[in-house]
MARVEX-131915 format. One record per residue (C-alpha): residue number from 1; residue in three letters; x, z, y. Coordinates in nm, 4 decimals, m for minus. Layout:
% MARVEX-131915
REC / NUM / ALA / X / Z / Y
...
***
This chain:
% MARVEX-131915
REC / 1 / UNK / 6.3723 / 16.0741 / 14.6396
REC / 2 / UNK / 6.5673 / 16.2121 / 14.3384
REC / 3 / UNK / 6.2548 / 16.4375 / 14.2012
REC / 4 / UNK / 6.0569 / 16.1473 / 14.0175
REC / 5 / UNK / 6.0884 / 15.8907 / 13.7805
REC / 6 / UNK / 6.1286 / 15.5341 / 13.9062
REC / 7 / UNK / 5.8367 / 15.2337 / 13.7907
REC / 8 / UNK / 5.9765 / 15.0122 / 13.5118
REC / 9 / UNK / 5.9859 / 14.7128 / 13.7086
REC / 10 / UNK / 6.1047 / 14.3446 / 13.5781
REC / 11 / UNK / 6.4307 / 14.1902 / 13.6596
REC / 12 / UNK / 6.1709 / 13.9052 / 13.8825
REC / 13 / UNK / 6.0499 / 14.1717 / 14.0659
REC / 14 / UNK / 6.2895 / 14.4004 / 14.2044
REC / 15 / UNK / 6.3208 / 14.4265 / 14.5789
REC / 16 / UNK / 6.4591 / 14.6181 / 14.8631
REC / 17 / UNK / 6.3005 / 14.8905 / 14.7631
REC / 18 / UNK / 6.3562 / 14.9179 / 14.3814
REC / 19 / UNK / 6.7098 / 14.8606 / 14.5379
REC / 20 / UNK / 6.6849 / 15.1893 / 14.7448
REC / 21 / UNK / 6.5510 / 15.2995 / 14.4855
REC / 22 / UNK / 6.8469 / 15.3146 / 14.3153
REC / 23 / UNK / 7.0772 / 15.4039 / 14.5912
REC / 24 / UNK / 7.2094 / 15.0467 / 14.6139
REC / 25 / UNK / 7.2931 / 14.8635 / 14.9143
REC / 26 / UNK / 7.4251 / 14.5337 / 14.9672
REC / 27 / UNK / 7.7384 / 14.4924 / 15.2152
REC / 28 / UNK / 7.7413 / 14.1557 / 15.3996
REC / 29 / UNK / 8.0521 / 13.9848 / 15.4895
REC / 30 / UNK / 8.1909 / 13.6479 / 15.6271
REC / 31 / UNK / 8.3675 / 13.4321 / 15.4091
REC / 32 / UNK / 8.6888 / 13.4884 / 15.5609
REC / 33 / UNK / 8.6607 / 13.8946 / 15.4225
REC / 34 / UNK / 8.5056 / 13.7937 / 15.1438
REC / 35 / UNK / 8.7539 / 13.5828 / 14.9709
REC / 36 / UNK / 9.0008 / 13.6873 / 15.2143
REC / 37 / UNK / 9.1445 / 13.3549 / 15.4261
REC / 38 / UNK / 8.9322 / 13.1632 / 15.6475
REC / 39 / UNK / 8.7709 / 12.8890 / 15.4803
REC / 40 / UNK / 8.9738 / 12.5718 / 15.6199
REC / 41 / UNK / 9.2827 / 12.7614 / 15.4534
REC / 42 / UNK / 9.0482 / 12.8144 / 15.0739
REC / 43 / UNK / 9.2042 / 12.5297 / 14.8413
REC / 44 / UNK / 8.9856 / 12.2126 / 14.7886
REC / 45 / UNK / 8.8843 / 12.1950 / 14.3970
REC / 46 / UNK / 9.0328 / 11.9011 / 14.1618
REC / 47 / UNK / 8.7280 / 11.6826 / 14.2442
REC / 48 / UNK / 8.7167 / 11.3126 / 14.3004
REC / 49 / UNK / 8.7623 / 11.2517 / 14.6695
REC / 50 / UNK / 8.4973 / 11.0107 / 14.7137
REC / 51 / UNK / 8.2307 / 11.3122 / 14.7021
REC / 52 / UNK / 8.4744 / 11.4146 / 15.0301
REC / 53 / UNK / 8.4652 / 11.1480 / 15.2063
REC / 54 / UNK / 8.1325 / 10.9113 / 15.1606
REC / 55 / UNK / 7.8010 / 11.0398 / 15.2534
REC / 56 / UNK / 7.5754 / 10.8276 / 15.0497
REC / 57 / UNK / 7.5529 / 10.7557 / 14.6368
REC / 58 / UNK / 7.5018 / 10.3755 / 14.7653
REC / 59 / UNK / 7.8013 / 10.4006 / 14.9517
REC / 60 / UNK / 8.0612 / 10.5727 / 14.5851
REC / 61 / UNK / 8.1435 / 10.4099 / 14.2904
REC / 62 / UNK / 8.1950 / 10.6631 / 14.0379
REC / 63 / UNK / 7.8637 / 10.6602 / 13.8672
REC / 64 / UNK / 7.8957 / 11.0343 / 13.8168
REC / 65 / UNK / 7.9275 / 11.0702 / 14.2031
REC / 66 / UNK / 7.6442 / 10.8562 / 14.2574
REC / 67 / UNK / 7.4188 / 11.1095 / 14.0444
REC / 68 / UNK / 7.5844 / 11.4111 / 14.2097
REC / 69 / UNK / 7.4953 / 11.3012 / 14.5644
REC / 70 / UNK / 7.1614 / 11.1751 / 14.4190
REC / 71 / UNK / 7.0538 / 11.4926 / 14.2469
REC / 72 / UNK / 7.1910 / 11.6824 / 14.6015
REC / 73 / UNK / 6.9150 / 11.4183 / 14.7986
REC / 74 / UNK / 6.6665 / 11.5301 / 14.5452
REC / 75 / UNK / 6.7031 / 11.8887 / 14.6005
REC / 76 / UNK / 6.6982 / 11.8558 / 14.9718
REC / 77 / UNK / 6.4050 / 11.6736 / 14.9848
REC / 78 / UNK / 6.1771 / 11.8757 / 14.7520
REC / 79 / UNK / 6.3232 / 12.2219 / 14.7198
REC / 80 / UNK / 6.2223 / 12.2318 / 14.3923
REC / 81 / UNK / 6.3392 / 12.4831 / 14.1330
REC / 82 / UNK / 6.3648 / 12.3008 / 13.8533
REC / 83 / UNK / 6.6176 / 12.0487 / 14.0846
REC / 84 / UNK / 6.8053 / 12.3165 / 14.2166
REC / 85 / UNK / 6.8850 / 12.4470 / 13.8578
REC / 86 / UNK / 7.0018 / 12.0732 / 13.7566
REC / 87 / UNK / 7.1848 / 12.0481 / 14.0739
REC / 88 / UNK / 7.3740 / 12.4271 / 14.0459
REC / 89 / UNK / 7.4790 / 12.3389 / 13.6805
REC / 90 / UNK / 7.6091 / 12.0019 / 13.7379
REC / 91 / UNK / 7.8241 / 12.1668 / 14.0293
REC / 92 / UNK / 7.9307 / 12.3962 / 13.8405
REC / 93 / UNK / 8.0568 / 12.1567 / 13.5026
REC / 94 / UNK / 8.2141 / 11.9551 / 13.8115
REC / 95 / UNK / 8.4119 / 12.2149 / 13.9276
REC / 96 / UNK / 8.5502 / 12.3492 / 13.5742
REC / 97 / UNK / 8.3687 / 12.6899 / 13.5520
REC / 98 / UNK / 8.2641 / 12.6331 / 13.2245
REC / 99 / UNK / 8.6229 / 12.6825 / 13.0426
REC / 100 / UNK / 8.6836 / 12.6949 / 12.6779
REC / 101 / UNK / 8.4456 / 12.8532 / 12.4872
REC / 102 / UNK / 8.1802 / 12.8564 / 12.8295
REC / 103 / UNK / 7.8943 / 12.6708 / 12.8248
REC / 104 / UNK / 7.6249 / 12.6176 / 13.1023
REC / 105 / UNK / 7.2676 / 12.7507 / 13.0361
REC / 106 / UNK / 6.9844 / 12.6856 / 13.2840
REC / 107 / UNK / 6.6393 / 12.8393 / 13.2264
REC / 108 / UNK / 6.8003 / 13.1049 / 13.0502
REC / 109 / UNK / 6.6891 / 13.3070 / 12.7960
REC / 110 / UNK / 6.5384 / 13.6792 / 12.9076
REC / 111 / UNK / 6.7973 / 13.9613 / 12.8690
REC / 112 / UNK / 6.6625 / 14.3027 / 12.7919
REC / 113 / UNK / 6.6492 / 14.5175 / 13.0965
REC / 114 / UNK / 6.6285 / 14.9068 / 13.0039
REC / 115 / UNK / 6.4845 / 15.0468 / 13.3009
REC / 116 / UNK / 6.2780 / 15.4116 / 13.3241
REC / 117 / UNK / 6.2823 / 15.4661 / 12.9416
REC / 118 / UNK / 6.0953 / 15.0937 / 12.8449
REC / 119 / UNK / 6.2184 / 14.8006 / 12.7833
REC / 120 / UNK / 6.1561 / 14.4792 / 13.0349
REC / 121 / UNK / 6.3714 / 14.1663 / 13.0964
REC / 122 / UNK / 6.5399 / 13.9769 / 13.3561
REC / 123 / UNK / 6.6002 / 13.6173 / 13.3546
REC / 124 / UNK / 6.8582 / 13.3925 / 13.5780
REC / 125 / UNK / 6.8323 / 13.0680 / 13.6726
REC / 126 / UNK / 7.1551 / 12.9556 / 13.5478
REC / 127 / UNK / 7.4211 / 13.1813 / 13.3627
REC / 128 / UNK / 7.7320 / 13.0698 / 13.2070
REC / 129 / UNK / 7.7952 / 13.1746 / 12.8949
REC / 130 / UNK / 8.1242 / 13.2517 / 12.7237
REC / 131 / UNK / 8.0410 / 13.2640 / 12.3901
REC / 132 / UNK / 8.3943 / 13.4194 / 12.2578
REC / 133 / UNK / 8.2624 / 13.7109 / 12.3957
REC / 134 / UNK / 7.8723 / 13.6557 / 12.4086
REC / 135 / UNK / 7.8420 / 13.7379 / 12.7875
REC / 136 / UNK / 7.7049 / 13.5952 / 13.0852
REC / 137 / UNK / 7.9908 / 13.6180 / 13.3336
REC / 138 / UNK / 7.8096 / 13.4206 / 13.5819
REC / 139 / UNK / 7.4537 / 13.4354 / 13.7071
REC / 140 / UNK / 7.3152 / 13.1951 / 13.9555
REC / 141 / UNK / 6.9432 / 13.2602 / 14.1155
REC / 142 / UNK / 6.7703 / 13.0298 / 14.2958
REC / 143 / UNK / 6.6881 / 13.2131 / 14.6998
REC / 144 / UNK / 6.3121 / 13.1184 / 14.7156
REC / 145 / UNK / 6.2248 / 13.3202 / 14.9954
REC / 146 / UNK / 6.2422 / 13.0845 / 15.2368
REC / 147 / UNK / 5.9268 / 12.9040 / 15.0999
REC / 148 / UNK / 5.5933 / 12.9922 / 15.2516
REC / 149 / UNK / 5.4188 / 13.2753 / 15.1251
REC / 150 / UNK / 5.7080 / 13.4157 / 14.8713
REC / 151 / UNK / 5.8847 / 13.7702 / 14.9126
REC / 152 / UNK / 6.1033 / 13.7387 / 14.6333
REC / 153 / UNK / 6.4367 / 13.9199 / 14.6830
REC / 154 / UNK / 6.7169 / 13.6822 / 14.5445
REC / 155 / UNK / 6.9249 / 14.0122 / 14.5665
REC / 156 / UNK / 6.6986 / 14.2318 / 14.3429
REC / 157 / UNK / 6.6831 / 14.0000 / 14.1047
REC / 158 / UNK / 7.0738 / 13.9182 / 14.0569
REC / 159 / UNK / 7.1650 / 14.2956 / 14.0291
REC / 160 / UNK / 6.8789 / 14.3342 / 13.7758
REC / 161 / UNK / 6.9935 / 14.0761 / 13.5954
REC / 162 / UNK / 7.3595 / 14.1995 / 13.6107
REC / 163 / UNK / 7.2749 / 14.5300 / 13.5229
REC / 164 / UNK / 7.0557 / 14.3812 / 13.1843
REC / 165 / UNK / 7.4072 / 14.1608 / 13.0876
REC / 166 / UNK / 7.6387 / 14.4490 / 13.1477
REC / 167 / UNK / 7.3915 / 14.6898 / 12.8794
REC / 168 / UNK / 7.3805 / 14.3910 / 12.6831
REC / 169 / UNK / 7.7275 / 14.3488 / 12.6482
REC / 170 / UNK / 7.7949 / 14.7059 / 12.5922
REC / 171 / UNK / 7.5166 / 14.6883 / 12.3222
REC / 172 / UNK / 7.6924 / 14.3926 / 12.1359
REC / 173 / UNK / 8.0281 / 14.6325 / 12.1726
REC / 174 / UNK / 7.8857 / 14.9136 / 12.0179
REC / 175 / UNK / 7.7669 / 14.7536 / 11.7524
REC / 176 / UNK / 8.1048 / 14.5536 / 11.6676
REC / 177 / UNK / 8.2374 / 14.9189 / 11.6593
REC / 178 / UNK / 8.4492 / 14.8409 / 11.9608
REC / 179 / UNK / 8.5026 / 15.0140 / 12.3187
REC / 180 / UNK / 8.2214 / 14.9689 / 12.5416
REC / 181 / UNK / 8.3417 / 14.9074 / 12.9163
REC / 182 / UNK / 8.2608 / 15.1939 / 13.2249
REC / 183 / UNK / 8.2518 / 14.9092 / 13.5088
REC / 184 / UNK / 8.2715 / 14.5365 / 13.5650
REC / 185 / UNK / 8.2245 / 14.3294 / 13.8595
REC / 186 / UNK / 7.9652 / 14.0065 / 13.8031
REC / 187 / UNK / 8.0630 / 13.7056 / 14.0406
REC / 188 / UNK / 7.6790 / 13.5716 / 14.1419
REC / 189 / UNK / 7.5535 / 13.3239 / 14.3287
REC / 190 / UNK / 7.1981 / 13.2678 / 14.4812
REC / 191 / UNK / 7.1399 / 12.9482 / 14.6081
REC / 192 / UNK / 6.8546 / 12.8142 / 14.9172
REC / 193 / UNK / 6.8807 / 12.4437 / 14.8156
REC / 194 / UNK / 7.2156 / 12.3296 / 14.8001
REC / 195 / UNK / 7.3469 / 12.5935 / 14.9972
REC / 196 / UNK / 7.5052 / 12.9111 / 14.8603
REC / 197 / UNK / 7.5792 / 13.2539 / 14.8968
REC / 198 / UNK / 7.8403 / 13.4269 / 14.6964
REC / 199 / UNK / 7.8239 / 13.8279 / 14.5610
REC / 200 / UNK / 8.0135 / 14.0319 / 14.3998
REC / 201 / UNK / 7.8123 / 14.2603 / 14.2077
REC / 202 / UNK / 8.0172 / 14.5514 / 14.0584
REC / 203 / UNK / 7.7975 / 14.7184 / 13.7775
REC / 204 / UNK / 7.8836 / 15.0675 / 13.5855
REC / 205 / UNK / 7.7723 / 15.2329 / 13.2827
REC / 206 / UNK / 7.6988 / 15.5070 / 13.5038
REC / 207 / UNK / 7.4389 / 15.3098 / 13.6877
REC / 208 / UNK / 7.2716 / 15.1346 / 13.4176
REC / 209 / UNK / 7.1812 / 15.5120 / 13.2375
REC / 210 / UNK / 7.0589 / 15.6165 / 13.5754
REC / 211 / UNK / 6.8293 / 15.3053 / 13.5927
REC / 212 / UNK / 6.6976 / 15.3417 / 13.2064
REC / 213 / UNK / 6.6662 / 15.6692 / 13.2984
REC / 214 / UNK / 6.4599 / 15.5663 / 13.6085
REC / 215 / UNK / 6.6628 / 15.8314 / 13.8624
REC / 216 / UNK / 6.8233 / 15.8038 / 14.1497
REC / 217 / UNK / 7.2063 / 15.7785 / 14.1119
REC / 218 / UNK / 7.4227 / 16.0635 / 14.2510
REC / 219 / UNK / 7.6823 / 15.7853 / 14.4047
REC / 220 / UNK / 7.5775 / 15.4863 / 14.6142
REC / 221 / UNK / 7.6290 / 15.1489 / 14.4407
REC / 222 / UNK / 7.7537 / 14.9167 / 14.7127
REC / 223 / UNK / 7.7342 / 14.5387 / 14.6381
REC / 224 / UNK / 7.9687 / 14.2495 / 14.8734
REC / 225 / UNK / 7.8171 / 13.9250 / 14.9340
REC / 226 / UNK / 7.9620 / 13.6763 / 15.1498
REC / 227 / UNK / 7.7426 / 13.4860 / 15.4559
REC / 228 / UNK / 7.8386 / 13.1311 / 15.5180
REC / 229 / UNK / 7.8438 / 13.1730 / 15.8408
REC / 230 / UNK / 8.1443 / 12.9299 / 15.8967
REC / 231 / UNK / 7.8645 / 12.6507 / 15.8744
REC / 232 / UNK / 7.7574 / 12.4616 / 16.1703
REC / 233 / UNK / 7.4115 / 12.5553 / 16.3244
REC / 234 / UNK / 7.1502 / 12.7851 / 16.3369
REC / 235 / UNK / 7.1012 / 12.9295 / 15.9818
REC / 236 / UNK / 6.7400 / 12.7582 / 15.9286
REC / 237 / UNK / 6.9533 / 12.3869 / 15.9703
REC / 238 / UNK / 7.2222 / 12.5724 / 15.7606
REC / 239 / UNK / 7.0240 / 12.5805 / 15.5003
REC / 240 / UNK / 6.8127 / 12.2579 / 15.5672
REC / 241 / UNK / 7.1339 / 12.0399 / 15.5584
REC / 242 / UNK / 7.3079 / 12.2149 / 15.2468
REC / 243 / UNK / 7.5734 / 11.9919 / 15.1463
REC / 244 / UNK / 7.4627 / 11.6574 / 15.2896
REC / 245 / UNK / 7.6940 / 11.6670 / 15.5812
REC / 246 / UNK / 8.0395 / 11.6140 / 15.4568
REC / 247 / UNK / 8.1723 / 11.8959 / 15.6737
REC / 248 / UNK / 7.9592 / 12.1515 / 15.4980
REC / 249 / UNK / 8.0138 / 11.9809 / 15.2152
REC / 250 / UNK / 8.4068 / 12.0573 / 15.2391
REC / 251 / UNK / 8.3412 / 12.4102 / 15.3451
REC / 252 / UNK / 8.1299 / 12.4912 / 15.0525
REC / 253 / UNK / 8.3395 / 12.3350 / 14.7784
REC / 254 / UNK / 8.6559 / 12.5148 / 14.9177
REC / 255 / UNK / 8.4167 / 12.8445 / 14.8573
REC / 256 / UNK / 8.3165 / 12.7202 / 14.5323
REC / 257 / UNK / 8.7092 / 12.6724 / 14.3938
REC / 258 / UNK / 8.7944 / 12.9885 / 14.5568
REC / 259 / UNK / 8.5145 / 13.2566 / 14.4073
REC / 260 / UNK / 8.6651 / 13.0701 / 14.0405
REC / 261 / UNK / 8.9196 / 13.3622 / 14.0462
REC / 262 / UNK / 8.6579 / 13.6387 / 14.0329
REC / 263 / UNK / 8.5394 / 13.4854 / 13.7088
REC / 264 / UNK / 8.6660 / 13.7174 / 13.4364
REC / 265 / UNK / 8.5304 / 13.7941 / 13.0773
REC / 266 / UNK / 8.3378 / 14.1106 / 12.9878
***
């Protein structure tokens, strides 16, 4: 496996096996190893209660609440990308992610992936990005593999995309005449609907020379990613109800608040 040189392959494209590829394997755990408490003890976030505790936008007041719990109908009634994006980035200025100097950034632009001595891209569905340090230290991707007919690997595509920010960091480092980093682990989320599932993706400078250089890394590159499996149901409904019900609703937003603290600048 080590003897040739890997495809150059865009970020939208990589799978299992560009994964294996690169001697990277994803680790799945529960949310209560993940963030490490079980999810009825994860802290609610500072949000208005009303998204708690009514089902329906006819039923709030808060016009804002109204077009959360609207935009979360939309979503689960079309699946479509464009409403997931809307939806993911609204969440996410709800919940405070975007701190001082962070904005939101949906359709993002492509960031150079350097990947078997060419240049391609990768491109998220949502980042946020700090500009005090002009890095993405969030990536969202929508899961759409769960519609008929598409094999895309949500997966792939957020460590391709971390691995692109992380050179593209370093990149903007360098050329500031500052220290570039060795490691850094990317909080990402990749989301079927309304309902997520949160990684953390740690990325090195080792692994992003192996993967310009299109070899297969000495060391295994092991990514965590969390399973909501604390959600009601079979996970077809799981994913079918999202954050309609209010008890998945709670669950998720206590995940939400909690993977905050993996947020860290570049």
């Amino acid at each position: 496996m080590a003897d040739h040189q890997r495809p150059a392959i865009s970020g939208y494209k990589w799978d299992r096996y560009t994964l294996e590829a690169y001697n990277i394997h994803v680790h799945h755990q529960d949310s209560a190893a993940f963030f490490g408490a079980n999810v009825n003890e994860l802290p609610l976030p500072d949000i208005d209660e009303e998204l708690l505790t009514e089902l329906e936008a006819q039923d709030m007041e808060g016009l804002p609440n109204k077009e959360f719990i609207n935009l979360l109908d939309l979503v689960m009634e079309a699946f479509e990308e464009s409403y997931v994006d809307d939806f993911g980035a609204l969440l996410l200025r709800r919940l405070g992610y975007p701190e001082d100097g962070r904005v939101i950034h949906t359709r993002a632009s492509n960031i150079r992936l350097e990947i078997s001595e060419e240049s391609k891209y990768a491109q998220p569905n949502i980042c946020i990005v700090d500009r005090s340090h002009h890095n993405c230290p969030v990536l969202v991707q929508e899961n759409k593999r769960f519609r008929p007919g598409n094999q895309a690997s949500p997966e792939g595509q957020l460590i391709a995309e971390a691995i692109a920010a992380f050179t593209h960091n370093n990149h903007f480092l360098e050329n500031a005449g500052l220290e570039t980093l060795e490691e850094h682990m990317f909080p990402a989320i990749t989301l079927v609907g309304t309902t997520p599932t949160f990684y953390r993706i740690p990325v090195t400078a080792d692994l992003c020379r192996d993967v310009d250089d299109g070899v297969y890394p000495d060391i295994t590159n092991v990514f965590a990613h969390a399973l909501l499996s604390h959600l009601p149901g079979d996970p077809i409904e799981r994913y079918n109800e999202g954050m309609k019900p209010l008890e998945n609703r709670d669950a998720i937003l206590r995940c939400y608040e909690a993977f905050r603290e993996f947020v860290v600048p570049l």
